[in-house]
N, C-alpha and C positions, 0 to 999 in steps of 0.2 A: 690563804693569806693570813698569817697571823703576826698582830701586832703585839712587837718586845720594848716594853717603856722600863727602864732602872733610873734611879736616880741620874745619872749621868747622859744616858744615851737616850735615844729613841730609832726604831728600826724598823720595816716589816722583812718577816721571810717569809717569800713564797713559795712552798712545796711543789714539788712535784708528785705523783705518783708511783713514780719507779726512783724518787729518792734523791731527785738532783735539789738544792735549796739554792735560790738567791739572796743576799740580804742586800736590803733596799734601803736608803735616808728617808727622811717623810716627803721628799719633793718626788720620791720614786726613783732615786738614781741608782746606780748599783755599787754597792762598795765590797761585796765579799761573795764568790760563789762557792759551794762543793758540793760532792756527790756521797750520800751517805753509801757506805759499803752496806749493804743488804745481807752478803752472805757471811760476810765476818764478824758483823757491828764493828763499827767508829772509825775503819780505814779511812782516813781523809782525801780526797782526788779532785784537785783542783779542773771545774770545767773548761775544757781545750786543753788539757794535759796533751803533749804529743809523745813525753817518752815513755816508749813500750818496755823497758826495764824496772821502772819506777810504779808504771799504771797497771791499777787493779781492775776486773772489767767485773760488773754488778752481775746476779744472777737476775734474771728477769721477770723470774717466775716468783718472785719476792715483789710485795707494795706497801706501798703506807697506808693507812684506813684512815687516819687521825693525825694532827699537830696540835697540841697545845704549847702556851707559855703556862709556867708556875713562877708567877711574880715573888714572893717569899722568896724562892731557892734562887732565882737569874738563870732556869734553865729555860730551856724549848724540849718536850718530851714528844716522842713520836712514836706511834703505834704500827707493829709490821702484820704482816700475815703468815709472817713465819711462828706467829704467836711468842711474838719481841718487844719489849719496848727500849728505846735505845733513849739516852738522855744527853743534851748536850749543855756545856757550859753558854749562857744570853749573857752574862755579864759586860761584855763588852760586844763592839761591832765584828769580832773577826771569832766567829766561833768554833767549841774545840767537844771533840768526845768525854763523857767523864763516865758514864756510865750504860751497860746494856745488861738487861733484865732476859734471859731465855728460857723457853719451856713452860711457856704457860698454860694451864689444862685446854684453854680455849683459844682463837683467835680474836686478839681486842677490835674491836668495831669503833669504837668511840671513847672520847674522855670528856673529863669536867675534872675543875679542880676550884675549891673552895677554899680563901685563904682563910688562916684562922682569926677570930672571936669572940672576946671573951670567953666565957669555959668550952670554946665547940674549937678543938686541934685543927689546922690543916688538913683537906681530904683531897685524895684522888679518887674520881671514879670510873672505872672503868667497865663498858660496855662490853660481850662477847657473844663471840656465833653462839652460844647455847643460852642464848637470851637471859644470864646472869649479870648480877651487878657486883663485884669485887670494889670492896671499900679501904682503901691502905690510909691508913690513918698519921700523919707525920708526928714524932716529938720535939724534932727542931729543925725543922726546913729552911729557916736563914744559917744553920750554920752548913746541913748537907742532909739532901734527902735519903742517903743512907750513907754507912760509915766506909770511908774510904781508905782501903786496905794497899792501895799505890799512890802516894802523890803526885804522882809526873803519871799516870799510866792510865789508860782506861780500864776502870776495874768492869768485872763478869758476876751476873748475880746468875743462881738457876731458880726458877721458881721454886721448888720440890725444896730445897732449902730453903730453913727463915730467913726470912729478911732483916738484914738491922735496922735498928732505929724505926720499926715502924710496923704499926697492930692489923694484923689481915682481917678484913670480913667479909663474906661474901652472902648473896642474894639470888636466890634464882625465882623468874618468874615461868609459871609452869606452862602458859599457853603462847609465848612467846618464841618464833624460831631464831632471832637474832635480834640484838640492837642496832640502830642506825644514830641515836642522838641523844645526847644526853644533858641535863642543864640543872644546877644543885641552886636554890635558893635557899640562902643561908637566912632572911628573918623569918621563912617558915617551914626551914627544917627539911625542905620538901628537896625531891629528888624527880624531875619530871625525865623520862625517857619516851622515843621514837623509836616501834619497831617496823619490823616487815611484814 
């Protein structure tokens, strides 16, 4: 369950595992369902879809590890094991695909994200099976977490390519086989993670 507050709305969406979201009012009603496509990123599929010309069917063998919201941007960012992370616009109640990150060295495990502070930028961070910490560091995440090269489209990043708009770092803990959790506190800097 993660809770999406903007200035205007307030929501929760509940994940699923294999990618289907609900978004919920604060009394728990349901006001929006879909089914993230796993094998394409950001195919939209409305839950109870019946026409077989239109619907996409998920590959299975694909899950989410992770959901976060990044309040700064209005997105909900979710983590695959296809070693993905797909991003979606939270700005309002009926959400929409805007961005999918593929090809990541590792599989992400987990997130945290840090809004920015005084001279400390916006951070993501991300957890993976090789018990690393990749740190994306944003320069303007109210205006877009990275530069969007369709405006109507869902744009494709590949890891192996830079990324715009935003400073990579990464961390590896050497005795660690994977991360499970991760939690940034921003007045001391500190980065606590949960492994296996």
């Amino acid at each position: 369950m993660v809770p999406i507050e903007t200035p205007k709305t307030f929501c929760y969406a509940l994940v699923t595992k294999f990618g289907r979201v609900g978004v919920y009012d604060g009394r728990l009603q349901l006001l929006d369902s879909y089914v993230i496509a796993l094998s394409e990123g950001g195919v939209r599929e409305r839950i109870g879809d019946t026409n077989a010309v239109e619907r996409r069917r998920r590959v299975t063998s694909i899950w989410l590890n992770d959901a976060i919201h990044v309040p700064d941007a209005s997105v909900l960012l979710l983590a695959c094991s296809d070693r993905s992370l797909h991003i979606y616009d939270a700005s309002i109640l009926i959400h929409a695909p805007v961005f999918v990150i593929k090809g990541m060295r590792h599989v992400p495990q987990c997130l945290a994200y840090s809004v920015a502070r005084g001279e400390s930028p916006s951070m993501l961070f991300i957890g993976d099976s090789a018990g690393s910490v990749t740190t994306l560091r944003f320069h303007q995440p109210g205006v877009s977490l990275f530069r969007k090269k369709h405006p109507q489209q869902l744009d494709k990043y590949y890891w192996m390519v830079r990324l715009p708009v935003v400073a990579v770092c990464s961390t590896r803990c050497q005795t660690v086989p994977f991360l499970r959790f991760a939690q940034y506190f921003c007045n001391q800097h500190s980065l606590v993670c949960l492994c296996n």
